[in-house]
C-alpha positions as CSV (number, residue, x, y, z in Angstrom):
1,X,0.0,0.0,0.0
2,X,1.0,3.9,-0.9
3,X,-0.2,6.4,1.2
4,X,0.0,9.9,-0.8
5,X,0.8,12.9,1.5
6,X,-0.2,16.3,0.8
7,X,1.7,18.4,3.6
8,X,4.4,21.4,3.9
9,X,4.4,20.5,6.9
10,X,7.6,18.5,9.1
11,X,6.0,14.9,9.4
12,X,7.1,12.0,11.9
13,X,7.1,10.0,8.8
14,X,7.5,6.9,10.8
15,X,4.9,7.9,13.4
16,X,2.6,8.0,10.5
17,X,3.5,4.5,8.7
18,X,3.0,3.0,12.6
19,X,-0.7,5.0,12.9
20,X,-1.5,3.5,9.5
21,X,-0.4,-0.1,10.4
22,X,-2.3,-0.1,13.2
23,X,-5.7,1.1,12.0
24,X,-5.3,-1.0,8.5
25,X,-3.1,-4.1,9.8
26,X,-1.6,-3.3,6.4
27,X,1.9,-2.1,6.0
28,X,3.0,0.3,3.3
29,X,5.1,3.1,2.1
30,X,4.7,6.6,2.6
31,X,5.1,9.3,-0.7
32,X,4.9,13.2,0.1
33,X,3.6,14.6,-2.8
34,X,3.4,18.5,-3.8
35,X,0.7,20.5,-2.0
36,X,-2.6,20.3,-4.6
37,X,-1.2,17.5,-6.9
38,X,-4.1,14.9,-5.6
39,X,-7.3,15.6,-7.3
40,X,-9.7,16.9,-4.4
41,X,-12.5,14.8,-6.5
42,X,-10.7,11.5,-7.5
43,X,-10.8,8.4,-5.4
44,X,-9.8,8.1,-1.6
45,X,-8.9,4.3,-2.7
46,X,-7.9,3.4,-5.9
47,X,-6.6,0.0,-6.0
48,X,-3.4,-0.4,-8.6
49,X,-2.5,-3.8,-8.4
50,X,-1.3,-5.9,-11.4
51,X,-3.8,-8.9,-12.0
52,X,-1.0,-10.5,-13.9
């Protein structure tokens, strides 16, 4: 899992990956993206797997 970050913000990026673990039971990578990149109308989920 890839969780997209929109902050200027300092982040405990670690703190974050260990909230997320704990509420999903899923482990995953973190990617801070540019404030206003994400579309503020596009999917919360969107599920990128290869079905291959």
């Amino acid at each position: 899992m890839t969780l997209l970050i929109e902050s200027d913000a300092p982040l405990e990026e670690a703190a974050v990956a260990a909230s997320v673990q704990a509420v999903t039971r899923l482990r995953g990578r973190l990617d801070r993206v540019a404030k206003g990149s994400l579309p503020e109308d596009g999917k919360v989920i969107e599920d990128r797997r290869s079905l291959a």
